[in-house]
C-alpha positions as CSV (number, residue, x, y, z in Angstrom):
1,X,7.3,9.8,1.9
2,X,6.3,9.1,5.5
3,X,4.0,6.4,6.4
4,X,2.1,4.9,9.9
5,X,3.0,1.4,10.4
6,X,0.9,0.2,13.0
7,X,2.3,-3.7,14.5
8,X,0.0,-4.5,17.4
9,X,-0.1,-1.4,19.6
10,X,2.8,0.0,18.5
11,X,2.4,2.8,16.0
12,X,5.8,3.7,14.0
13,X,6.1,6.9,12.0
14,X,8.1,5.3,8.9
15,X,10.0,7.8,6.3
16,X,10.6,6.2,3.2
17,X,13.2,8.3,0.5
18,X,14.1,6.6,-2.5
19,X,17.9,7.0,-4.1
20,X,17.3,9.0,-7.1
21,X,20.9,7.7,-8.6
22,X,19.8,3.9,-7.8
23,X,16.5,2.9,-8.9
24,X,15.2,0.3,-6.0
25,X,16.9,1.8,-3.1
26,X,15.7,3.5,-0.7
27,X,16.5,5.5,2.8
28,X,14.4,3.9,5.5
29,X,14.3,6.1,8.7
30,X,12.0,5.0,11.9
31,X,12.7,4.8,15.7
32,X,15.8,7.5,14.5
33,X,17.9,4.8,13.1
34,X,18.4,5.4,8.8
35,X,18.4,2.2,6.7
36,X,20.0,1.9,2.8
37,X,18.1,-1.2,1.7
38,X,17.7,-2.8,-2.0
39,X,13.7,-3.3,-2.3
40,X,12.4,-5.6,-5.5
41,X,9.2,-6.9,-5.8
42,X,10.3,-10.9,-7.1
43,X,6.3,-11.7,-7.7
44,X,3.2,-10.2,-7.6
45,X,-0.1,-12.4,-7.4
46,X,-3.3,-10.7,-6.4
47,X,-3.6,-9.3,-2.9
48,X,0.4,-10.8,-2.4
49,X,3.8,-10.1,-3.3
50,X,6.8,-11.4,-2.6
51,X,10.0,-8.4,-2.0
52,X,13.5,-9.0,-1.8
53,X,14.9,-7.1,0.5
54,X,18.7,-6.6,1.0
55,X,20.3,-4.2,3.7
56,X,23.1,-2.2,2.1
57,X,24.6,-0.2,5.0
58,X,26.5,-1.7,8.1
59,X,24.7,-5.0,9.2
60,X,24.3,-6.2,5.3
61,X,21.9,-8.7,5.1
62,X,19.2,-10.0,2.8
63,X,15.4,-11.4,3.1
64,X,12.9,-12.6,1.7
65,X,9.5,-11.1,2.6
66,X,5.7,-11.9,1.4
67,X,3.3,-9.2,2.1
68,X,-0.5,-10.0,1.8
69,X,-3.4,-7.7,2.0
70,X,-6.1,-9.1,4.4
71,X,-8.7,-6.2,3.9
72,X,-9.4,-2.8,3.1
73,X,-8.4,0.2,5.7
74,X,-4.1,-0.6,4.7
75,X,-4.3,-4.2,6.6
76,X,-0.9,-6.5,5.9
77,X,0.4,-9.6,7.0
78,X,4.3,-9.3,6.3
79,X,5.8,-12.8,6.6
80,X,9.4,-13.2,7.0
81,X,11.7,-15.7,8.5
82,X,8.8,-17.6,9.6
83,X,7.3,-14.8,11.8
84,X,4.4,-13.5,10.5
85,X,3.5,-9.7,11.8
86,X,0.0,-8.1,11.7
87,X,0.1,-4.6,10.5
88,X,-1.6,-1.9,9.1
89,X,-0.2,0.7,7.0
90,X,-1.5,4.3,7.2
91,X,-4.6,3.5,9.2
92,X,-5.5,6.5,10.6
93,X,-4.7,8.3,7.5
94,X,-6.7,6.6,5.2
95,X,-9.8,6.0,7.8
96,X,-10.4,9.8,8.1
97,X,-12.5,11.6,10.9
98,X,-14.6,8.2,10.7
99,X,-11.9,6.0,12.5
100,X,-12.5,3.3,10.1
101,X,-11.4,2.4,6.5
102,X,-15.3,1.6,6.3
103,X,-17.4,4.2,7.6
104,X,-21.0,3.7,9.4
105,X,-22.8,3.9,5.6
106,X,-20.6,1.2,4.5
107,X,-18.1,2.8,2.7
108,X,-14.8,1.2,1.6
109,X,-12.1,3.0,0.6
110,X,-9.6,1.9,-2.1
111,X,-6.3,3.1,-1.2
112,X,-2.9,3.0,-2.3
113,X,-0.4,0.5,-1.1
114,X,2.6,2.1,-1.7
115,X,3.6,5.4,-3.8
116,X,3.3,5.5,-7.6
117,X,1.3,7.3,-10.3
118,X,-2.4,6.4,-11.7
119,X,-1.7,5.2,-15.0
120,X,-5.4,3.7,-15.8
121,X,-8.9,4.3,-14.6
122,X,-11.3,1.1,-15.1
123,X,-14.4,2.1,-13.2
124,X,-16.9,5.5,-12.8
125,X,-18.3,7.4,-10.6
126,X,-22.5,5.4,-10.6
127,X,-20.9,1.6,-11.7
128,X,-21.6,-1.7,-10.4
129,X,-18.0,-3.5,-8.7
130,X,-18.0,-7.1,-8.1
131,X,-15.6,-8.0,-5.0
132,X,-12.0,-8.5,-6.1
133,X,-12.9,-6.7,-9.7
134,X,-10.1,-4.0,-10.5
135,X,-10.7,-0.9,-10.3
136,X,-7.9,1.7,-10.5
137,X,-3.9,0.7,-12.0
138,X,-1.1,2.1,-9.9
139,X,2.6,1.8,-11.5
140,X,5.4,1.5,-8.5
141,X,8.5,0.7,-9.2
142,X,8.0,-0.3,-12.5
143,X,5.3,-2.6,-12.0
144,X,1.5,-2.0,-12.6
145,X,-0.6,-3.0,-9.6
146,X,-4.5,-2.9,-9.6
147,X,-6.3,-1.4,-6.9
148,X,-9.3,-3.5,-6.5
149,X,-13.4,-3.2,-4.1
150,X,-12.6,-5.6,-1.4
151,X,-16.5,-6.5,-2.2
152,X,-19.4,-6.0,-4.4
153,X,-21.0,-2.0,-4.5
154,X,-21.5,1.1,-6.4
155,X,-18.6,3.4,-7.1
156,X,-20.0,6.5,-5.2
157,X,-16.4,8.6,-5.9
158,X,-13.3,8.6,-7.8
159,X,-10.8,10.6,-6.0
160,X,-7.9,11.0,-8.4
161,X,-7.4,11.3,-12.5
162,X,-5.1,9.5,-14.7
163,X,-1.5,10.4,-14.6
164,X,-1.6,11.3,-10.5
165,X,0.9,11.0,-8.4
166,X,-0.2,9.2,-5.0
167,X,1.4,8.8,-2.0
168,X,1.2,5.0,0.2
169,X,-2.3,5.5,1.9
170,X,-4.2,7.9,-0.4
171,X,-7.8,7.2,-1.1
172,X,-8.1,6.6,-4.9
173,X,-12.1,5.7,-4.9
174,X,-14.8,5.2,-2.5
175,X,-17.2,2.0,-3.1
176,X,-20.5,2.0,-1.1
């Protein structure tokens, strides 16, 4: 999977290839240097969770890190070590020919944070969404995460069906 991490106005192209003989580890490849690193998500609390992340390859190492949403449009602050980066992941992916995770209409669009399949559909095409209500499950790495409207709308589209496989950044449903 390859991803745009944006930190400030630096824009990363990120590929991300998970060991198929080790669940939880992945290849990490950006700025042409390759990564083996041991990913677990510890806790998972609304728009945070809390990784373990553990280098495998030369400079071993382990950390810590706690990730928290801060909007739609793929928005992260990644804490770690007491630094605390502003990112945004796939943001000109997800914000389409519009520049913007919300368009001029006042779209939002629910995306996915990371990879994983659509195991449950809670919302249609028409309904009413409070802010924070969940809208879409995702399951990653064994977990189930709930894709939720950053704020109150109508559900104008669902863009994917139960049992899809998404990739970090898709659009899974657009709230107006």
């Amino acid at each position: 999977m390859r991803v745009e991490i944006a930190v400030g106005d630096r824009l990363r192209e990120v590929t991300v290839e998970e060991d198929s003989a080790h669940p939880g580890r992945f290849r990490v490849t950006w700025d042409g240097a390759t990564r083996l690193v041991d990913a677990r998500i510890v806790e998972r609390a609304g728009r945070e969770a809390l990784l373990s992340l553990v280098r495998l390859d030369g400079a071993a190492s382990s950390r810590e890190v706690r990730c928290v949403e801060t909007g739609a449009g793929g928005g992260l602050a990644v804490h770690a070590g007491g630094v605390v980066w502003r990112t945004v992941v796939n943001g000109r992916r997800a914000a389409g020919a519009d520049g913007g995770a919300a368009g001029a209409d006042g779209e939002e669009r629910v995306t996915a944070p990371m990879p994983g399949k659509v195991v449950r559909i809670l919302v249609a095409p028409g309904d009413e969404v409070a802010a924070r209500q969940p809208m879409i499950v995702v399951e990653a790495m064994k977990m189930e995460n709930e894709m939720s409207a950053s704020r109150a709308g109508t559900v104008k589209e669902i863009r994917v069906e139960e049992g899809t496989s998404v990739d970090a950044g898709r659009v899974l449903a657009v709230v107006e």
